[in-house]
Each structure stands twice: as structure tokens, then as C-alpha cells.
MARDO-840624 format. One record per atom (N, C-alpha, C, O): residue in three letters; atom name; residue number from 1; x negated, y negated, z. Coordinates in steps of 0.02 Angstrom, whole numbers. Each point is the difference from the previous one (the first is absolute). Layout:
N
<node rest="ala" atom="CA" nr="NUM" xx="X" yy="Y" zz="Z"/>
...
END
This chain:
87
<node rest="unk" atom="N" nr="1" xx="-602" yy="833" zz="-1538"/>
<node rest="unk" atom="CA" nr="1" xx="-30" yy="8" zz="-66"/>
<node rest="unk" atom="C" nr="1" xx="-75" yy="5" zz="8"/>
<node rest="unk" atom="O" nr="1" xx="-23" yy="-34" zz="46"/>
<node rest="unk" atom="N" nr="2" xx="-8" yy="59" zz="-72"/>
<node rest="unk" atom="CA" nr="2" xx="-74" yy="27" zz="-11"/>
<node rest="unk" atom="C" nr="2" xx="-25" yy="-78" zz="-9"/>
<node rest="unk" atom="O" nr="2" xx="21" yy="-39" zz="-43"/>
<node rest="unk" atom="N" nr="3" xx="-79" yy="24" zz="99"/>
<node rest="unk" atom="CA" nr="3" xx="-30" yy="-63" zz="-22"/>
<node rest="unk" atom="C" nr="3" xx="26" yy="-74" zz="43"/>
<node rest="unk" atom="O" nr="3" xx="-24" yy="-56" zz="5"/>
<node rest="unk" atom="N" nr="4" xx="79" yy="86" zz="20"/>
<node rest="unk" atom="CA" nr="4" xx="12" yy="-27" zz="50"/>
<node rest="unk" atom="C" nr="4" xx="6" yy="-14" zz="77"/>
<node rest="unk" atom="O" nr="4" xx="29" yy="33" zz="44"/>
<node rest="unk" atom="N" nr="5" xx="-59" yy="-82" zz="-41"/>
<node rest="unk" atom="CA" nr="5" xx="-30" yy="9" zz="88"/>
<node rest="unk" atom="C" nr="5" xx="55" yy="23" zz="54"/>
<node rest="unk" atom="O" nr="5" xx="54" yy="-29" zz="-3"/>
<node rest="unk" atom="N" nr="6" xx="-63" yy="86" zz="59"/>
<node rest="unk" atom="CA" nr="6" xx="65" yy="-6" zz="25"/>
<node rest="unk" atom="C" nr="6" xx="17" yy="-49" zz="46"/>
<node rest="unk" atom="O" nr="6" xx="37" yy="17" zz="46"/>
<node rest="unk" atom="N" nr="7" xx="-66" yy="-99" zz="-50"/>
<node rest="unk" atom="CA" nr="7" xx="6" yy="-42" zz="35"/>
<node rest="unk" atom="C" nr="7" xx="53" yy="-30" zz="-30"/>
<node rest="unk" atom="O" nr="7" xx="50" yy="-20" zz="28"/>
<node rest="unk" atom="N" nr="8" xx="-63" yy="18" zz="-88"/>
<node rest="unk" atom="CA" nr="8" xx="57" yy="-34" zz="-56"/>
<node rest="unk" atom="C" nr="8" xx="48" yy="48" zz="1"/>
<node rest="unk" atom="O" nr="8" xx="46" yy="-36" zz="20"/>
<node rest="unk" atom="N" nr="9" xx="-20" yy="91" zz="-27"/>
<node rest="unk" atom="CA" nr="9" xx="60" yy="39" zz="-19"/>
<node rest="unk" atom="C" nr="9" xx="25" yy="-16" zz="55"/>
<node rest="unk" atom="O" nr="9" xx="53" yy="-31" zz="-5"/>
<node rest="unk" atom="N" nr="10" xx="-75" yy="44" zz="66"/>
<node rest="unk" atom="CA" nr="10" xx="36" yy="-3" zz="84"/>
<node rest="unk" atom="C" nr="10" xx="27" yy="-86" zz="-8"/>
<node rest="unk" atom="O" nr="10" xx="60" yy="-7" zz="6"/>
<node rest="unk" atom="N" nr="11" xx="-104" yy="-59" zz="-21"/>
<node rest="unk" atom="CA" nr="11" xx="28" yy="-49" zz="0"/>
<node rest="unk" atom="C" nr="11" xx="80" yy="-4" zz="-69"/>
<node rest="unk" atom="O" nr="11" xx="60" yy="-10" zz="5"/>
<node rest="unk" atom="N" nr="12" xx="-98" yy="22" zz="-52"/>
<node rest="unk" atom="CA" nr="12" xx="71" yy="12" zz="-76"/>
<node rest="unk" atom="C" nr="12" xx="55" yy="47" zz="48"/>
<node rest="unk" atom="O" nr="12" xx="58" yy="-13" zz="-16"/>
<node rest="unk" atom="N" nr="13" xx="-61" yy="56" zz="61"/>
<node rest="unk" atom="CA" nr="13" xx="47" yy="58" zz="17"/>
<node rest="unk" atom="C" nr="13" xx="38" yy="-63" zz="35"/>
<node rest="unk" atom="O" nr="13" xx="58" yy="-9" zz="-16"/>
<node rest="unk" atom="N" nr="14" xx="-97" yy="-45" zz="74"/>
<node rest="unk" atom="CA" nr="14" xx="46" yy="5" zz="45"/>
<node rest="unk" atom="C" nr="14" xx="57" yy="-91" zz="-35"/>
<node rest="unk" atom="O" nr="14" xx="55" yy="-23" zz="18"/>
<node rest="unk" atom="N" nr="15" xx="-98" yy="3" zz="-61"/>
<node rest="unk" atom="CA" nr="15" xx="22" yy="-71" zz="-56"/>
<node rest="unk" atom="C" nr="15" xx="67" yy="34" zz="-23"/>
<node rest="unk" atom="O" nr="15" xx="57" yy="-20" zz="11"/>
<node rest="unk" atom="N" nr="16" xx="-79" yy="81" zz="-47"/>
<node rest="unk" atom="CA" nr="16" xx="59" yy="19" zz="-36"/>
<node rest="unk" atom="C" nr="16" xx="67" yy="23" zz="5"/>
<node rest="unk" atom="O" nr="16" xx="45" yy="7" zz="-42"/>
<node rest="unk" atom="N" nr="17" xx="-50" yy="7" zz="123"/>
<node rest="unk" atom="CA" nr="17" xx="56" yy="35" zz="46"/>
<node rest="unk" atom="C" nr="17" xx="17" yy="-57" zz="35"/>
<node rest="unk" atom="O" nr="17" xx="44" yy="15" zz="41"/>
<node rest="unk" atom="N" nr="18" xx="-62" yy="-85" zz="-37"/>
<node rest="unk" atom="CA" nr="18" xx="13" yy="-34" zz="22"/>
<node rest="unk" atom="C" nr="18" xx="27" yy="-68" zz="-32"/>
<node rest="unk" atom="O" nr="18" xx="61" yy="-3" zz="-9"/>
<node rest="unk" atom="N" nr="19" xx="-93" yy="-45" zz="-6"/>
<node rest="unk" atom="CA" nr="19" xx="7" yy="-51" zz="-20"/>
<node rest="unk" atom="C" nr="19" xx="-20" yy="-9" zz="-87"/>
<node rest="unk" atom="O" nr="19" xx="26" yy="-37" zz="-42"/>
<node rest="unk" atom="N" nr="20" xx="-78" yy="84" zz="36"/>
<node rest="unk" atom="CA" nr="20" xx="-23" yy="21" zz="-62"/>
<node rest="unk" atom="C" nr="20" xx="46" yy="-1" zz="-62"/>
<node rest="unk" atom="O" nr="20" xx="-25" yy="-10" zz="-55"/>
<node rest="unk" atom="N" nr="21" xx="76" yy="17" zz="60"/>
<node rest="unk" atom="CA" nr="21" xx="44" yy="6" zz="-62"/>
<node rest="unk" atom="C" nr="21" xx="56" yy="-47" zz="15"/>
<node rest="unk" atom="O" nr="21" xx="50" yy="14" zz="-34"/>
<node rest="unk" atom="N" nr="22" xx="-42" yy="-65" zz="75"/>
<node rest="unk" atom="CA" nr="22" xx="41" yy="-54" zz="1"/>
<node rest="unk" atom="C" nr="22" xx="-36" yy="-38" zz="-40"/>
<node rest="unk" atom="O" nr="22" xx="-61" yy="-9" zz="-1"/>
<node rest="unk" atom="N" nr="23" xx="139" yy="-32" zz="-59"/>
<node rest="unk" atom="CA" nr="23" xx="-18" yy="-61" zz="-52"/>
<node rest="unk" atom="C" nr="23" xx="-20" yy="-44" zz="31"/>
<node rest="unk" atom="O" nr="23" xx="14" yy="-1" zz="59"/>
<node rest="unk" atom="N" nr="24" xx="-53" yy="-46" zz="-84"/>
<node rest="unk" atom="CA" nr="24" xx="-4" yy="-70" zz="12"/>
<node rest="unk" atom="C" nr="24" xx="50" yy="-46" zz="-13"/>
<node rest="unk" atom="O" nr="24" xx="17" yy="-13" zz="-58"/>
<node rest="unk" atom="N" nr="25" xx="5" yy="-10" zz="100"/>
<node rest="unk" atom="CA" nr="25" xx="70" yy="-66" zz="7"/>
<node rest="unk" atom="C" nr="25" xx="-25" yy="-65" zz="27"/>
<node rest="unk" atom="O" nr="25" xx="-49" yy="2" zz="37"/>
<node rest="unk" atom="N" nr="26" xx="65" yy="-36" zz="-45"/>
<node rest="unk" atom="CA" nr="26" xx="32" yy="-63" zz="29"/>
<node rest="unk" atom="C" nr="26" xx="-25" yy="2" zz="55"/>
<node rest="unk" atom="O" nr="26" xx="-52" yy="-27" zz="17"/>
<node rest="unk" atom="N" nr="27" xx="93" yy="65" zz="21"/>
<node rest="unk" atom="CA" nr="27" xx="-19" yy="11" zz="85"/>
<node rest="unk" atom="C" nr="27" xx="-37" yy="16" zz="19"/>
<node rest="unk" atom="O" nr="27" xx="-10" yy="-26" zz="54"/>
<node rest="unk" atom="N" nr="28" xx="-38" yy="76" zz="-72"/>
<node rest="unk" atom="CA" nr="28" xx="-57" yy="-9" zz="20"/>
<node rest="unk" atom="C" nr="28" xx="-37" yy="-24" zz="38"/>
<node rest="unk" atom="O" nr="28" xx="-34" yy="21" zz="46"/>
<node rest="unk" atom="N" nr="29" xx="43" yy="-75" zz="-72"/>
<node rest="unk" atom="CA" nr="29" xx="-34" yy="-69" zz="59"/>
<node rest="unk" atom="C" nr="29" xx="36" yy="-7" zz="54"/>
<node rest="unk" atom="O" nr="29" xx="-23" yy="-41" zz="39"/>
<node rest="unk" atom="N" nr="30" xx="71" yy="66" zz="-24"/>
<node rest="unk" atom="CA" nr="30" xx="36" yy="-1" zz="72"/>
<node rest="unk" atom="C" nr="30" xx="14" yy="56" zz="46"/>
<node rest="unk" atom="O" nr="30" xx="37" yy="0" zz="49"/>
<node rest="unk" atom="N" nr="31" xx="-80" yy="58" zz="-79"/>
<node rest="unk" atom="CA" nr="31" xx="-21" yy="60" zz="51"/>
<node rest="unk" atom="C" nr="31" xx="-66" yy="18" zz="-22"/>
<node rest="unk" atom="O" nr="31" xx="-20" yy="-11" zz="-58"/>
<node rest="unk" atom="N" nr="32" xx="-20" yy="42" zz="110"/>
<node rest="unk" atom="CA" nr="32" xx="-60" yy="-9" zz="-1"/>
<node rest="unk" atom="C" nr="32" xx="0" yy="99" zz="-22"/>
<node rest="unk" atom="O" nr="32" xx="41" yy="35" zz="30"/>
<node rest="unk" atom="N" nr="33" xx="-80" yy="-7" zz="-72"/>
<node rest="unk" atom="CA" nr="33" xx="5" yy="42" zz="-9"/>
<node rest="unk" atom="C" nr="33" xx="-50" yy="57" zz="36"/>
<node rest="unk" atom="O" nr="33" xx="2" yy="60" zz="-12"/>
<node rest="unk" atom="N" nr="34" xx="-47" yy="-93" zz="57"/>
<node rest="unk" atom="CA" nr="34" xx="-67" yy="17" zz="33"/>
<node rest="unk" atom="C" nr="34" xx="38" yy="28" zz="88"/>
<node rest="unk" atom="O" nr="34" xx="-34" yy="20" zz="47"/>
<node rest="unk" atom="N" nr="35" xx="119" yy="-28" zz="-48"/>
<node rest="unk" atom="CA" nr="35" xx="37" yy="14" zz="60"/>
<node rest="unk" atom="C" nr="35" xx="30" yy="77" zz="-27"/>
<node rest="unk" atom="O" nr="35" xx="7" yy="47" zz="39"/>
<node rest="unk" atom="N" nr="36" xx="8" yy="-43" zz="-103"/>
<node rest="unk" atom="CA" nr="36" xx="30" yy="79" zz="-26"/>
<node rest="unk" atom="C" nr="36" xx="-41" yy="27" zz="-39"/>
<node rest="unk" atom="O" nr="36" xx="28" yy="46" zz="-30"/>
<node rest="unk" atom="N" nr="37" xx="-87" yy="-53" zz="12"/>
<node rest="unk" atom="CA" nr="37" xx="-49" yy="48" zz="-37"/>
<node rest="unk" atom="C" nr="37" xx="-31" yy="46" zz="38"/>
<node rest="unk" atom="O" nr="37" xx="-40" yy="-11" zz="45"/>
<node rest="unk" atom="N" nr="38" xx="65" yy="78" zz="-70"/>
<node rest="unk" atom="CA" nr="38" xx="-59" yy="62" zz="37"/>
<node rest="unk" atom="C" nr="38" xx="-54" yy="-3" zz="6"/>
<node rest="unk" atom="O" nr="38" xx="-32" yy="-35" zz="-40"/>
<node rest="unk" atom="N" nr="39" xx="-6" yy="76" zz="101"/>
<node rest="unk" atom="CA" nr="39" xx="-63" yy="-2" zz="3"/>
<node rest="unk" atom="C" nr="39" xx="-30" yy="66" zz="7"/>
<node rest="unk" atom="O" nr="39" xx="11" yy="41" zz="45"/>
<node rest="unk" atom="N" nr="40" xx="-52" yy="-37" zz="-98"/>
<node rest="unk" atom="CA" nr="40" xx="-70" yy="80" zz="22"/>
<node rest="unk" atom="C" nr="40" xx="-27" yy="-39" zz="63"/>
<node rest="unk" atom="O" nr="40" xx="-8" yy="-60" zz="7"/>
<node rest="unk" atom="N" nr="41" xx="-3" yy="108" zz="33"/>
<node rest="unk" atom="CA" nr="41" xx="-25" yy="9" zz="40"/>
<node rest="unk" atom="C" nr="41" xx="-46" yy="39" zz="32"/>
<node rest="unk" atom="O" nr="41" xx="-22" yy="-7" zz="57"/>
<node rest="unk" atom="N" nr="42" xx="6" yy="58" zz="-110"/>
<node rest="unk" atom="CA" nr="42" xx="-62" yy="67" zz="9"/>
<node rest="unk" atom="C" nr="42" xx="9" yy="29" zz="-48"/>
<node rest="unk" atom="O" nr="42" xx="50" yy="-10" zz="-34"/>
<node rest="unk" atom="N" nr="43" xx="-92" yy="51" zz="19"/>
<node rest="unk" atom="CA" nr="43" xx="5" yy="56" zz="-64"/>
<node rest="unk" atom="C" nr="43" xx="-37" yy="42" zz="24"/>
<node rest="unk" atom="O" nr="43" xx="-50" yy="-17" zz="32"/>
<node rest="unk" atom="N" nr="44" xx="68" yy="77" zz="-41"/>
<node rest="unk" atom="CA" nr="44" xx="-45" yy="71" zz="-1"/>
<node rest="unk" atom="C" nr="44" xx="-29" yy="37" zz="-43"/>
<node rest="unk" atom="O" nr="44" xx="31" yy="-13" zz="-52"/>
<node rest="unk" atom="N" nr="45" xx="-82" yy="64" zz="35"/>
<node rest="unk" atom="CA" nr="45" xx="7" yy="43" zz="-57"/>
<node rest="unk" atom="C" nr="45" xx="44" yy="59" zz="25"/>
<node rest="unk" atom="O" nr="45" xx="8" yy="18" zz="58"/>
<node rest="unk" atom="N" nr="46" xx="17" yy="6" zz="-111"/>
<node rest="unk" atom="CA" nr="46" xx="46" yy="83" zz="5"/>
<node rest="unk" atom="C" nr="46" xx="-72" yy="55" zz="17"/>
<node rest="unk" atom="O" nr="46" xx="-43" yy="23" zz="-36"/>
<node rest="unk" atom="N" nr="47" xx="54" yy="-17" zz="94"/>
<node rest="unk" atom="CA" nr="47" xx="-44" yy="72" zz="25"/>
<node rest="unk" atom="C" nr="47" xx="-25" yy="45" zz="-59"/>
<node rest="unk" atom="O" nr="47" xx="32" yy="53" zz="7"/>
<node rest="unk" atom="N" nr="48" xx="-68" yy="-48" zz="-56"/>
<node rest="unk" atom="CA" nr="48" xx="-20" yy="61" zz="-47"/>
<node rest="unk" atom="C" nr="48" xx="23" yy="-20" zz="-77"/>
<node rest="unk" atom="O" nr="48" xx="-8" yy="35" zz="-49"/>
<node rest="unk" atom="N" nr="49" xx="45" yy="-110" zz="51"/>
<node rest="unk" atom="CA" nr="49" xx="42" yy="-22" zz="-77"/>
<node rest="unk" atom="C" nr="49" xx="-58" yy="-51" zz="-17"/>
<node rest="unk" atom="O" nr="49" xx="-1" yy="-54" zz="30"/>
<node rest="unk" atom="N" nr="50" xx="-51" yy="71" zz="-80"/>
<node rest="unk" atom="CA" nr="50" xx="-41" yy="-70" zz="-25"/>
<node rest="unk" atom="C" nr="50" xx="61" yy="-42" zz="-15"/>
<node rest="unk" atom="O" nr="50" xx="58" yy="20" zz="5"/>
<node rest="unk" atom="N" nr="51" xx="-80" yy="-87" zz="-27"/>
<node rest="unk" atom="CA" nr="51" xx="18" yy="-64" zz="-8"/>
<node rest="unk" atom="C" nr="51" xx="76" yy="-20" zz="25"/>
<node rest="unk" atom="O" nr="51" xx="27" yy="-52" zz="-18"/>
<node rest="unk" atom="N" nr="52" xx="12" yy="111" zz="71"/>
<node rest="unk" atom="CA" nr="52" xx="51" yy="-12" zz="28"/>
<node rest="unk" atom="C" nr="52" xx="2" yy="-38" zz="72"/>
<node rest="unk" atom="O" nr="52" xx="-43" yy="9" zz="43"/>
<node rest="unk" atom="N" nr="53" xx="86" yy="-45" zz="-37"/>
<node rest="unk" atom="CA" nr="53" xx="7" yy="-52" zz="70"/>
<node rest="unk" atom="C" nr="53" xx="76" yy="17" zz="3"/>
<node rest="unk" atom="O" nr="53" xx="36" yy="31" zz="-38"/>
<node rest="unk" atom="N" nr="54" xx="-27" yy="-62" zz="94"/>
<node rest="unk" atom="CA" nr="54" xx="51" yy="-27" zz="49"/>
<node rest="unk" atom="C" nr="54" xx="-3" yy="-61" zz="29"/>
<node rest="unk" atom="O" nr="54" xx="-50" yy="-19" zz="31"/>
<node rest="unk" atom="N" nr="55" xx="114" yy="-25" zz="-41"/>
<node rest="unk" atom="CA" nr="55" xx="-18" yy="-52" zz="17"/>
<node rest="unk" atom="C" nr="55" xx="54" yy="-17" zz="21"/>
<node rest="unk" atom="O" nr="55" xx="52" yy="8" zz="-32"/>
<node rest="unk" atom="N" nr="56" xx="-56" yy="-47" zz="114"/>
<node rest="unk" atom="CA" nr="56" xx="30" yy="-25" zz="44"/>
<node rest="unk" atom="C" nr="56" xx="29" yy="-70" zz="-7"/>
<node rest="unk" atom="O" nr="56" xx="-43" yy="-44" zz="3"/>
<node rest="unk" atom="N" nr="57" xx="102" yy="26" zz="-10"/>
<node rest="unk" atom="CA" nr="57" xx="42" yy="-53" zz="-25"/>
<node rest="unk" atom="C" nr="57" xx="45" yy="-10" zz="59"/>
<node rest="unk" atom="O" nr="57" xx="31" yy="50" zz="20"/>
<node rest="unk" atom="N" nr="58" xx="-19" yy="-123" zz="21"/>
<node rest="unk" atom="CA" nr="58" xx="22" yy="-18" zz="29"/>
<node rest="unk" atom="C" nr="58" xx="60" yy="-41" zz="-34"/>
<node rest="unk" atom="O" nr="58" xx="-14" yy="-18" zz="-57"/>
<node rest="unk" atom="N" nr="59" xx="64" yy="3" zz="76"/>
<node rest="unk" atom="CA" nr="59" xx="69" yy="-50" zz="-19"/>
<node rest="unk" atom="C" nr="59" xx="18" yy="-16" zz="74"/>
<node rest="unk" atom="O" nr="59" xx="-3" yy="30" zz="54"/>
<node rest="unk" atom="N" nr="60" xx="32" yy="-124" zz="-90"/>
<node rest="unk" atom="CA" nr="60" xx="43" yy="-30" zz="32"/>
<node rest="unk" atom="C" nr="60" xx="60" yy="24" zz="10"/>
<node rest="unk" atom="O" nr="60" xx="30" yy="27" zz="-47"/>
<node rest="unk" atom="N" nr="61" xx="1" yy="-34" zz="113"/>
<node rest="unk" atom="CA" nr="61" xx="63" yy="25" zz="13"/>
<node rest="unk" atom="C" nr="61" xx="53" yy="-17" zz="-54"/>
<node rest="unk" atom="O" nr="61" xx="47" yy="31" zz="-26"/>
<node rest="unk" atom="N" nr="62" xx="-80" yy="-102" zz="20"/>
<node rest="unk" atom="CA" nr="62" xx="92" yy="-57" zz="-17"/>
<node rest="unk" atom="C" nr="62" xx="-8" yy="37" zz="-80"/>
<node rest="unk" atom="O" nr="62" xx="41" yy="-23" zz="-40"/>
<node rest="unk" atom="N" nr="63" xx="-81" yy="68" zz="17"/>
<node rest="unk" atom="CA" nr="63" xx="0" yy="6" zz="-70"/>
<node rest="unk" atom="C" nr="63" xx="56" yy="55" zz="-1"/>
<node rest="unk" atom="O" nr="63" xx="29" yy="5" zz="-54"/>
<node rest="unk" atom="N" nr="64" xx="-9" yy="34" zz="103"/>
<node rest="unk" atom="CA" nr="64" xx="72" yy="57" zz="-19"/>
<node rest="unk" atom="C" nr="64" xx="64" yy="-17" zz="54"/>
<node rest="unk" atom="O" nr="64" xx="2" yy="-43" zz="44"/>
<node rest="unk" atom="N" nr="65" xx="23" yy="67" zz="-52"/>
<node rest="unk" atom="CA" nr="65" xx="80" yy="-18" zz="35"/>
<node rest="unk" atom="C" nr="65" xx="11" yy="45" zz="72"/>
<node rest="unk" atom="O" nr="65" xx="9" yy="61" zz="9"/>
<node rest="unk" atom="N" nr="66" xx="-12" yy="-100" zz="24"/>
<node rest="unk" atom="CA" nr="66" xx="-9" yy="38" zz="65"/>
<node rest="unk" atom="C" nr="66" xx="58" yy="53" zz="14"/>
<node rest="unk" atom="O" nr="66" xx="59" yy="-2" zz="-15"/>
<node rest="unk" atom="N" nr="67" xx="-90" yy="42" zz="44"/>
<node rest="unk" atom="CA" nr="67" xx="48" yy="67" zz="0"/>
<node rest="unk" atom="C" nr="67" xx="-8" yy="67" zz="-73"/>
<node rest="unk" atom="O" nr="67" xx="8" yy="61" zz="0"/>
<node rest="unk" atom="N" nr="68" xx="-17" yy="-84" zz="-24"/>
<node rest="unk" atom="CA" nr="68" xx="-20" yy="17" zz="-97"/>
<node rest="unk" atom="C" nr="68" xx="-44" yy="43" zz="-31"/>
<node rest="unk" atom="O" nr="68" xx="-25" yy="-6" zz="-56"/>
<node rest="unk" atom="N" nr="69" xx="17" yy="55" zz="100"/>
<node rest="unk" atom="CA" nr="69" xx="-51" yy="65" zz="-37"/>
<node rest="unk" atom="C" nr="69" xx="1" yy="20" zz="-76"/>
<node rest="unk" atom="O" nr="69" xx="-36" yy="43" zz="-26"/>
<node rest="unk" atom="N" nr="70" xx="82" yy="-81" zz="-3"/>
<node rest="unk" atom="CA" nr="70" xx="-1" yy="24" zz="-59"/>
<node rest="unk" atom="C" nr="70" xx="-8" yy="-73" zz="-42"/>
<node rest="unk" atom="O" nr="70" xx="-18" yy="-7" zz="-58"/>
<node rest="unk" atom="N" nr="71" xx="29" yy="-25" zz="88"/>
<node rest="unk" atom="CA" nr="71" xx="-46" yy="-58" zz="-27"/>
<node rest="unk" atom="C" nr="71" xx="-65" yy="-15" zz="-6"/>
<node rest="unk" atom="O" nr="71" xx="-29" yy="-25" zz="-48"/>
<node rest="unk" atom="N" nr="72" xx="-3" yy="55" zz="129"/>
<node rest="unk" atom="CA" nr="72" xx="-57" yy="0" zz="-1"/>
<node rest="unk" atom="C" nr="72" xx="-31" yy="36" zz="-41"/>
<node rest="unk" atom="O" nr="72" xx="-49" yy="-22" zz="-30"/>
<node rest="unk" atom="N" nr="73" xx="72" yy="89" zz="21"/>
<node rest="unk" atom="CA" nr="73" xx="-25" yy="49" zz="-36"/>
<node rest="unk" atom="C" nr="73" xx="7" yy="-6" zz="-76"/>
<node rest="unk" atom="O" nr="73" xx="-48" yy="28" zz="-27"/>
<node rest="unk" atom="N" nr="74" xx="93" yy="-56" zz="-19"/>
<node rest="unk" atom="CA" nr="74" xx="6" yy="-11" zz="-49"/>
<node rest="unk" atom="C" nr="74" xx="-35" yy="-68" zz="-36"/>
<node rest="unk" atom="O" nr="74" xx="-12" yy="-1" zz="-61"/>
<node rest="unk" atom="N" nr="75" xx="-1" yy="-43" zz="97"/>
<node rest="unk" atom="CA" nr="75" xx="-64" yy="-56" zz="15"/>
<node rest="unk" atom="C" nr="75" xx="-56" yy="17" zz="-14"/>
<node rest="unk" atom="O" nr="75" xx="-34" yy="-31" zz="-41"/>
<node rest="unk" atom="N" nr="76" xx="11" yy="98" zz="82"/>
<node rest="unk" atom="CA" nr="76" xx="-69" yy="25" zz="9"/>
<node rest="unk" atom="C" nr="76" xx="-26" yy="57" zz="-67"/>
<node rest="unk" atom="O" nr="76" xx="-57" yy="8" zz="-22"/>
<node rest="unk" atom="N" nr="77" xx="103" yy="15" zz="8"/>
<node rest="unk" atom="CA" nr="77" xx="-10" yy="46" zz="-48"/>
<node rest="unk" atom="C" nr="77" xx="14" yy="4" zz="-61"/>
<node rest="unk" atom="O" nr="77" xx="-33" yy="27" zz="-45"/>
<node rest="unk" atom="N" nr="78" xx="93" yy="-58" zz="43"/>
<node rest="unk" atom="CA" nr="78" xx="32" yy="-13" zz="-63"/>
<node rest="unk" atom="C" nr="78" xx="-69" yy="-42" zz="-44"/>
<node rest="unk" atom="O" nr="78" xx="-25" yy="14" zz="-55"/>
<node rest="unk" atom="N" nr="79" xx="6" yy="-74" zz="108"/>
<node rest="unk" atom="CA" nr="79" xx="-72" yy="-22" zz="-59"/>
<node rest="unk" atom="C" nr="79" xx="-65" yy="7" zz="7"/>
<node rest="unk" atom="O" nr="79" xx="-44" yy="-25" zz="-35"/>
<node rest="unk" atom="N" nr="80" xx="35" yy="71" zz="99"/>
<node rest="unk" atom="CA" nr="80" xx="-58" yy="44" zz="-22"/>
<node rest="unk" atom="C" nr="80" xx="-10" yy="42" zz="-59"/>
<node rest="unk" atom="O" nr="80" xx="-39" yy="-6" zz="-47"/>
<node rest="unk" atom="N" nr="81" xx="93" yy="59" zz="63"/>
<node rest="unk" atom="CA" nr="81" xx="-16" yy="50" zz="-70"/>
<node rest="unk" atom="C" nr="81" xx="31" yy="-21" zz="-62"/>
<node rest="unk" atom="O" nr="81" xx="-3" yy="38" zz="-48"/>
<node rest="unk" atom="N" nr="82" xx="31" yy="-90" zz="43"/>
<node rest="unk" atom="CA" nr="82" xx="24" yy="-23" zz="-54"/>
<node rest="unk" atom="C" nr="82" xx="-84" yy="-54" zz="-28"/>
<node rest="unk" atom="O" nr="82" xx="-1" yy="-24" zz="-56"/>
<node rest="unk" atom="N" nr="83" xx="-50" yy="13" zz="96"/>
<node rest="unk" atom="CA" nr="83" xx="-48" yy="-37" zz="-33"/>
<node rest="unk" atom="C" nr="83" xx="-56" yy="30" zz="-38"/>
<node rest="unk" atom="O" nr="83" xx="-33" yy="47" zz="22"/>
<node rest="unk" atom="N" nr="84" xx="25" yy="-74" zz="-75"/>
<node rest="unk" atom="CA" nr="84" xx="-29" yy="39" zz="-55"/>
<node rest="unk" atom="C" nr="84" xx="-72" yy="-13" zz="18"/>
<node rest="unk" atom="O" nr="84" xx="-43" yy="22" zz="-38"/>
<node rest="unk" atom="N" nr="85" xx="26" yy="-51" zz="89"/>
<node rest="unk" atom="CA" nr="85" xx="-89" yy="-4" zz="20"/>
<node rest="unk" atom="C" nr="85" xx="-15" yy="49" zz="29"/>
<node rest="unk" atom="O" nr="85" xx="-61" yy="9" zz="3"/>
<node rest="unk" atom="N" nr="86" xx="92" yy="30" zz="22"/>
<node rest="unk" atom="CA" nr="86" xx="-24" yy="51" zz="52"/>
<node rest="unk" atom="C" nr="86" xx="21" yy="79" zz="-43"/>
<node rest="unk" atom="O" nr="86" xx="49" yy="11" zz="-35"/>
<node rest="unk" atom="N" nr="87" xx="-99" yy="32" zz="49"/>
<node rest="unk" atom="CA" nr="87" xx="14" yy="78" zz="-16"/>
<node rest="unk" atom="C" nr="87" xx="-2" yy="51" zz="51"/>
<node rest="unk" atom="O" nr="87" xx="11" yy="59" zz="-15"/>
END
């Protein structure tokens, strides 16, 4: 979104694909959420795109089902482009 740093969208990208949209429970307090939250890790600008980036997002393994490309992949995307912060 216009006005927004791409330090913040790359951090909101990698919250939101991750841990970002899990409720608050109870339990909580008995997993630490700082072990499955994504991480930016770099951002770029788009070669010739003003105010466009790319931004590099790391995940924990234990966050998809091993073997699971379509877990992984439906994880990753399904709430990226489904998040209404980003254009």
C-alpha cells in the first residue's frame, strides 16, 4: 500500500503466512510462537517498478507436513494473496 515502508509489508507478509492469523487460546502459553513465525529476511526494489519490492520470507519446517507441496504451497499463497495489505 502507498505509504508503506517495505520493511513493514515484508515483516506483515511473512506474520501473515505464518503465525499471523492464528487465534489466541489458552495455549498459547504452552508454545512459544517466536519457533513458527516467518521471517523477512531481505527486500529488494523491482528493477524499473517505483515503490515495488520483493521480499524474502523464510519458514519453519515444522509449520507444513513433510512430504506436502501442496501444503506448503497452499500455506504460502493462499494468505498472501488473499491479504488485503498488499497490492
Amino acid at each position: 500500500q502507498p505509504g508503506v515502508p517495505p520493511e513493514e509489508a515484508g515483516a506483515a507478509v511473512a506474520a501473515e503466512s505464518s503465525t499471523g492469523t492464528w487465534t489466541t487460546v489458552w495455549t498459547d502459553g504452552l508454545t512459544s510462537l517466536d519457533r513458527y513465525k516467518g521471517r523477512c529476511y531481505g527486500i529488494e526494489p523491482v528493477p524499473g517498478e517505483a515503490s515495488q519490492y520483493i521480499a524474502y520470507v523464510a519458514y519453519p519446517l515444522d509449520l507444513f507436513e513433510e512430504g506436502s507441496v501442496t501444503n506448503m504451497f497452499t500455506s504460502i499463497v493462499g494468505n498472501v494473496f488473499g491479504f488485503k495489505a498488499l497490492r
